[in-house]
N, C-alpha and C positions, 0 to 999 in steps of 0.2 A: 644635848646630844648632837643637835644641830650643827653647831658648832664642830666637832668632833670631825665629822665626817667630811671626805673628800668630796668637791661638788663633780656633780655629772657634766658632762661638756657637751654643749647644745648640736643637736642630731640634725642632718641631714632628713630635705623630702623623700619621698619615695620617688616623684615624678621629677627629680631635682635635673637639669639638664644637660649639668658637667659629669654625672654617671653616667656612664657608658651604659647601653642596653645588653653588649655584650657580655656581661658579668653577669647574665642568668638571673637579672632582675625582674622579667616577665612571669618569673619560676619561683619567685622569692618564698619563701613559707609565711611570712605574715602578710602578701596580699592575697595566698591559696586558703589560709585560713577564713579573710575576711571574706574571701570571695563564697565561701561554704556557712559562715555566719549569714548574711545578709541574705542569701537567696533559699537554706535548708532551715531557716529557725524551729522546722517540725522534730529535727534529728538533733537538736543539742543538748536536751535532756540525760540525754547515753554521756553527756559527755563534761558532764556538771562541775564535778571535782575539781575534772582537771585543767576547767577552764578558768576555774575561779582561782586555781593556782595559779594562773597565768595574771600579769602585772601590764600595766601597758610601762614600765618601766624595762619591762622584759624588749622591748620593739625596738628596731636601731633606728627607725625611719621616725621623725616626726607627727606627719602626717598619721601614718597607719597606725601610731599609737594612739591620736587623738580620736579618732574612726574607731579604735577596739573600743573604747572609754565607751565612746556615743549608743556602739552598736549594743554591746554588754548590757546598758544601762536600758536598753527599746524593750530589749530581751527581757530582760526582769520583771519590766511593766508590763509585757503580755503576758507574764507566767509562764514562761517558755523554761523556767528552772523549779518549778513549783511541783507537789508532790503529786498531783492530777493531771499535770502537764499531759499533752496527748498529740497524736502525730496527728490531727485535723488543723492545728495552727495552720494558718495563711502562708503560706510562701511567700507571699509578694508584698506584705506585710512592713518589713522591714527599710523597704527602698527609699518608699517616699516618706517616708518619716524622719529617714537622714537626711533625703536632700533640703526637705524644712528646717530643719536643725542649723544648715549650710543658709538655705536662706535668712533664716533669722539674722545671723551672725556676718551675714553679706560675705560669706568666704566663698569666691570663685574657686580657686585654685582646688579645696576638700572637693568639691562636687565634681570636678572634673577626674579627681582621683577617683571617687564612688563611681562615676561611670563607666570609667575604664573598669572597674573589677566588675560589674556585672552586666558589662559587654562579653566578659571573658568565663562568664559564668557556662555557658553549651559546653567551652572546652573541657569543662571540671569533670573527672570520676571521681568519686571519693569511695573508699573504704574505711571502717573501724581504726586497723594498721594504721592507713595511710593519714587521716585526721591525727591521729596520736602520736605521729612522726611528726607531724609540722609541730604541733604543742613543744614536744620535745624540743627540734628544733628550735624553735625561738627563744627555749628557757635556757638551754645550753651555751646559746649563740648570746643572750643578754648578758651569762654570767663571763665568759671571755671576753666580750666589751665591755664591762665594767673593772676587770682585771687589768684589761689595756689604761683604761684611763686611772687606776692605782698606779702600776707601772710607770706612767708619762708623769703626773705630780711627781713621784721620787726621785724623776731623774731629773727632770725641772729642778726642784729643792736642791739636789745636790749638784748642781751645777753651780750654788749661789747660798754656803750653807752660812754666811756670818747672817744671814737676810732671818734666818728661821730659828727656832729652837728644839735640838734635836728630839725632848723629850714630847712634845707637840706634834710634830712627824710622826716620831713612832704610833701616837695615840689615833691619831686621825686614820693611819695606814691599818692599823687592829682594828678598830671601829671598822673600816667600810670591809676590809678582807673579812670577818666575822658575818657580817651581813651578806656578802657575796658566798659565803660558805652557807647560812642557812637559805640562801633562796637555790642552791642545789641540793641540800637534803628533803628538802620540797618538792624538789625535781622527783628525786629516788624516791616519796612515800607513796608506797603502795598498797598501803594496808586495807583492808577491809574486813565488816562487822562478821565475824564469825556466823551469826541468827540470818543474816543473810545471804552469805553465801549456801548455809543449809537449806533454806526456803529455796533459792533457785534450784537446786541439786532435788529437790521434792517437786515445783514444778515440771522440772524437764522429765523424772519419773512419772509421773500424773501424765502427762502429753503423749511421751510413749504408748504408755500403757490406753490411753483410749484411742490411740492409732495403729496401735496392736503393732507396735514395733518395736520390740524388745531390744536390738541392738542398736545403737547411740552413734556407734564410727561407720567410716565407708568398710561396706565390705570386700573383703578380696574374692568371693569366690569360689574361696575355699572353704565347707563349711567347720571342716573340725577345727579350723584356726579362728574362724569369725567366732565358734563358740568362747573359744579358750580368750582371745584377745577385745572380744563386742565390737570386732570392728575398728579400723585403724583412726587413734582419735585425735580429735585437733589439737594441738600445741606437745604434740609427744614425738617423740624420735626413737623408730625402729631400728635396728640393724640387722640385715640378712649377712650371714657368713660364711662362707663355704672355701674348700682351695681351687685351684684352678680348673676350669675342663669339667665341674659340676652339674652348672647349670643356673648356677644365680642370674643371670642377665636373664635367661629365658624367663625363668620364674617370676623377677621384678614385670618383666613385656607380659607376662600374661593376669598378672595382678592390675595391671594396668590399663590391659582391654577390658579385663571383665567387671572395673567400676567406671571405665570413662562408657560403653556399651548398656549398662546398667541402667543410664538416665537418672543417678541418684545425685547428679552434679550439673551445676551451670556455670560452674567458674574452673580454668583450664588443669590439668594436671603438666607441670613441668619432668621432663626427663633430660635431667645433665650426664651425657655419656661420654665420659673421660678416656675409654679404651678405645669404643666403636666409631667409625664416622656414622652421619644422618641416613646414608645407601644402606649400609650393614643394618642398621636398627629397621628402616625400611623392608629389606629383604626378610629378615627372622618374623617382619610382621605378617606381611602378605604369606611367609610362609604356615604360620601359626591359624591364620586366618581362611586358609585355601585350603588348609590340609593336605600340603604337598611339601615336596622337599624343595629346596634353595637351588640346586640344578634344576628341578622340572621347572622352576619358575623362570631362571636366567635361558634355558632351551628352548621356552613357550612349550613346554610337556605339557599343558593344561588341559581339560574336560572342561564342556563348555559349564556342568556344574560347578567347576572347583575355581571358573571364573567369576559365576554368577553370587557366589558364597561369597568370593572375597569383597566384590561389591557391593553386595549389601554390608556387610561386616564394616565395609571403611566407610559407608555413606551414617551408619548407628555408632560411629565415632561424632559424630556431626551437630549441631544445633543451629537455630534460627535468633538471632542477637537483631531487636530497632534499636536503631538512632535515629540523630536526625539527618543521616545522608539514606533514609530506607533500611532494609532489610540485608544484612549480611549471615551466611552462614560461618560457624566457626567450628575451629577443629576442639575437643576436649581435651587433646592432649598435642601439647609443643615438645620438641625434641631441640637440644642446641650440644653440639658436637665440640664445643671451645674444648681445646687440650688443657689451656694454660688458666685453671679455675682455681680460683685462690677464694676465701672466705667475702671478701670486701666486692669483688667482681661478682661473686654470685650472688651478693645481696642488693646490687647495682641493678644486674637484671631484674630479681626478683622482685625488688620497690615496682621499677619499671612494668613489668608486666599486671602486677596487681591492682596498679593504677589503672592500667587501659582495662581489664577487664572487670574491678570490683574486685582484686581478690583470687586465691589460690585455693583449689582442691588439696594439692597432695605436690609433693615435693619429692621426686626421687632423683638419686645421686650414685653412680658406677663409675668406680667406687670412692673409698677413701681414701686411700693409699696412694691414689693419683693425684689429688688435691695436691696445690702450694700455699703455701703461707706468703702473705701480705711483706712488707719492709720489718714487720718483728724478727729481733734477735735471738734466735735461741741456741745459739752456738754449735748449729750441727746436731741439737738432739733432737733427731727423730718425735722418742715419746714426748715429747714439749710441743712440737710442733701439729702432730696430731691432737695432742690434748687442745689445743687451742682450736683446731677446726673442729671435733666434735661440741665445742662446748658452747660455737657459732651456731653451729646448724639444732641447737637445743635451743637457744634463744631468738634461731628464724622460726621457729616451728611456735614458739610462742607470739612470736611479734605478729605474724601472718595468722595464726590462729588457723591451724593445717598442720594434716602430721605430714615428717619428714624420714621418708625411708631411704635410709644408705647402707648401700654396702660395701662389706669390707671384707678383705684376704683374712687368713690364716694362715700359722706360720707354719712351717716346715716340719716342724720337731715333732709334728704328729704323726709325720708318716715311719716314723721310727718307734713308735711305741705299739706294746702289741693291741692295746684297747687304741684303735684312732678314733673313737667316737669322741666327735670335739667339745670341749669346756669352753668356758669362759676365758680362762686364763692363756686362749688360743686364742687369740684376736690378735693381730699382728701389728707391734709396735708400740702400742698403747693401752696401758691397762685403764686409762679413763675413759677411753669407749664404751666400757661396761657399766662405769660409772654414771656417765651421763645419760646412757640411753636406759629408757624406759620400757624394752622388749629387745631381746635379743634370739635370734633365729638361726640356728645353723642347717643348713642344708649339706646333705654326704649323702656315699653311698653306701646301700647294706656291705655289711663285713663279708658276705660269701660272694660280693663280685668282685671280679678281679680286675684289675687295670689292663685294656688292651682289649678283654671283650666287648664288642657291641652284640649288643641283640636288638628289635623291635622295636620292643617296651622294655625297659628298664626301672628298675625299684630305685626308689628314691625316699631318704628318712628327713622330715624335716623337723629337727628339735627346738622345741621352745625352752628356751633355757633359762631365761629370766622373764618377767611378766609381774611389772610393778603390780597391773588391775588385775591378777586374777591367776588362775593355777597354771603351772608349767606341763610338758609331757613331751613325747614323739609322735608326729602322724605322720605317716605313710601315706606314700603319692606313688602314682606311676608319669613316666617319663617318654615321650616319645621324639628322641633326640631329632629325627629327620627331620618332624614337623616343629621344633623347638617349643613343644605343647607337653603341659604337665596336669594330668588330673587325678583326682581322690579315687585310691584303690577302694576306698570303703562303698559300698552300696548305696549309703543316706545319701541322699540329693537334694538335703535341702535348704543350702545354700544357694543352688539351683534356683531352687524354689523362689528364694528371697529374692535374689536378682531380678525372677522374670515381674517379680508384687512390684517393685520399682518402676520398670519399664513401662509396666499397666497405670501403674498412677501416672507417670507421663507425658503419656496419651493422652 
């Protein structure tokens, strides 16, 4: 078979000197890998599979392939892949027993690689995502390089084909495309043991239940929705849906103060606002928050309570984050006002931010229908193009392991029918919206108001209309548009309740 196969073409170093630094090679995935190998060997257990999928064939660089080999190999021998494995391993464990390795073999040149990456080691965040991105990375980036150097023999060969015999060619080209085909079906498996995905699904009930916390997601708040939904869960994608002049923006702003205020989070919640700029989101909050309207607050209408309220309110948005430059405080939730938010940019940031902070609480998006699509063709059709962004933000919601709430319009034809109570089949543009998401929520208003009245308070229905985990219905909210603050006409408060249990454990 040997023979068969096209040979590999000898790799370049990682520290090689004719590569430019400016080619993002300080950021490279297989020296952020190595650099999280070498200095976490406590956390590589979580991550076993998919590291043993991993090949140092996969590495474009020389050097850091020869380093994965070595490190892999330290790994083993501590048990750091073993069925007892345990996060007391040595951290520092790993270091000098590569640069021995180095010594023995009298290689300068590896050891001064090893140093650079765990010089570079303070810089590292790592998350679950983000470890599982660079894996990817390298397996994806190995099978494209190996593709290229198919590619370059063929063209070589045919450049000079009395030299060769074509049925030789072909064989050798099957041979290694085959091989390059199964080290990315490798990529894609993801399978696991049924008996154990149920055991964890029995542990995490077992933890609750002697924590006495019955609901699993973040909660919003609200309690007859946290009943219905257990709380918004990781890797699922809601959609709130309403037509215009509703209330969904206010709704998502107030879901959002009362799990990022809750203290049930330490990692940020993102807010992408395609409509409003960062002032507007600002103003409806301090509004929401002061319990006053958006004029008294732009007039300085204030009481010195409905200042002192909003200060604490925005200071219980807050947490206390060490590193090693000290103590910063951080906000829980980030607000980014980009217009021009296509699928590939928001996953740009998203990477970006989850890095710096470990990771994502919750993902909301206003709305859809403003979203652009990437350089994909879809000839002008709309539902193609929406199906394509919802079926992104289903797969950030997994990749980040955080739910993603978006919302989205309704179409028109509703206000023509004499039932306007909104379906499914209202979502506007794309019927894969329905498809993809895992809860869908329509917010309207009761049939006896009429467009044009304001009052106070206003009724407000918010329907669950789909709910992969659990039963669908209508709850009823009151609305007080001034203050863009929405709460449960029902009596039960005890989603209240829940929120304040959070808060206390926080403390």
């Amino acid at each position: 078979m040997e023979g068969l196969r096209i040979p590999c073409l000898a790799r370049p170093n990682y520290l090689n000197p004719n590569l430019a630094r400016s080619n993002g090679q300080e950021s490279d995935p297989e020296a952020l890998l190595l650099v999280w190998l070498i200095n976490r060997p406590s956390e590589v257990k979580a991550f076993d599979q998919a590291l043993h999928h991993l090949s140092s064939d996969d590495f474009r660089y020389g050097d850091t392939a020869i380093i994965f080999d070595i490190t892999m190999g330290i790994l083993d021998s501590m048990g750091a892949f073993s069925a007892d494995a345990t996060s007391a391993l040595p951290n520092n464990a790993v270091y000098p027993q590569l640069l021995e390795r180095c010594a023995q073999g009298n290689n300068t040149s590896m050891a001064n690689v090893i140093n650079m990456l765990v010089a570079a080691a303070n810089q590292s965040v790592t998350s679950p995502a983000v470890i599982t991105s660079w894996i990817d990375m390298i397996l994806q980036r190995g099978c494209w390089d190996r593709m290229q150097e198919i590619a370059r023999y063929l063209l070589n060969v045919s450049a000079c084909p009395l030299n060769f015999k074509f049925t030789d060619v072909v064989a050798k080209a099957v041979v290694s495309l085959n091989e390059t085909a199964q080290r990315c079906v490798l990529q894609c498996d993801s399978s696991q043991n049924l008996v154990d995905i149920c055991m964890r699904c029995l542990q995490d009930i077992e933890e609750r239940a002697i924590n006495n916390e019955p609901q699993r997601g973040l909660l919003t708040g609200f309690n007859e929705l946290d009943q219905k939904l257990n709380g918004l869960h990781a890797g699922k994608l809601y959609i709130l849906a309403a037509r215009p002049a509703v209330g969904k923006t206010a709704f998502a702003l107030n879901v959002i103060e009362n799990i990022a205020s809750s203290h049930a989070i330490t990692k940020p919640i993102l807010f992408f606002s395609l409509e409003m700029s960062n002032e507007e989101i600002g103003f409806r909050t301090l509004s929401t928050m002061m319990r006053a309207s958006t004029g008294d607050i732009e007039y300085c209408r204030l009481s010195s309570e409905q200042k002192q309220q909003g200060y604490e309110r925005l200071h219980n948005l807050e947490y206390s984050s060490f590193n090693k430059d000290g103590s910063r405080n951080i906000c829980r939730v980030l607000v980014d006002d980009n217009g021009g938010l296509s699928p590939n940019l928001l996953a740009t940031k998203v990477r970006h931010i989850a890095d710096e902070y470990g990771g994502v609480a919750l993902i909301v998006i206003d709305y859809l229908q403003l979203m652009i699509n990437d350089s994909m063709n879809f000839g002008g059709n709309r539902n193609l193009e929406l199906a394509n962004i919802s079926r992104q933000l289903k797969l950030m919601a997994k990749e980040y392991s955080c739910p993603v709430l978006a919302q989205s319009q309704l179409n028109r034809q509703i206000e023509n029918r004499d039932n306007q109570a909104p379906m499914l089949s209202d979502l506007r543009d794309s019927g894969a919206i329905e498809q993809d998401a895992d809860a869908v929520m329509f917010l309207s208003k009761p049939k006896e108001h009429k467009d044009g009245e304001q009052e106070e308070i206003e009724g407000r229905l918010l329907n669950l209309a789909k709910n992969r985990s659990g039963p669908v219905g209508t709850i009823n909210l009151n609305f007080r548009g001034a203050w863009t603050l929405f709460t449960e006409s029902s009596a039960d408060r005890k989603g209240a309740y829940l929120l304040s249990k959070y808060a206390s454990k926080a403390k």
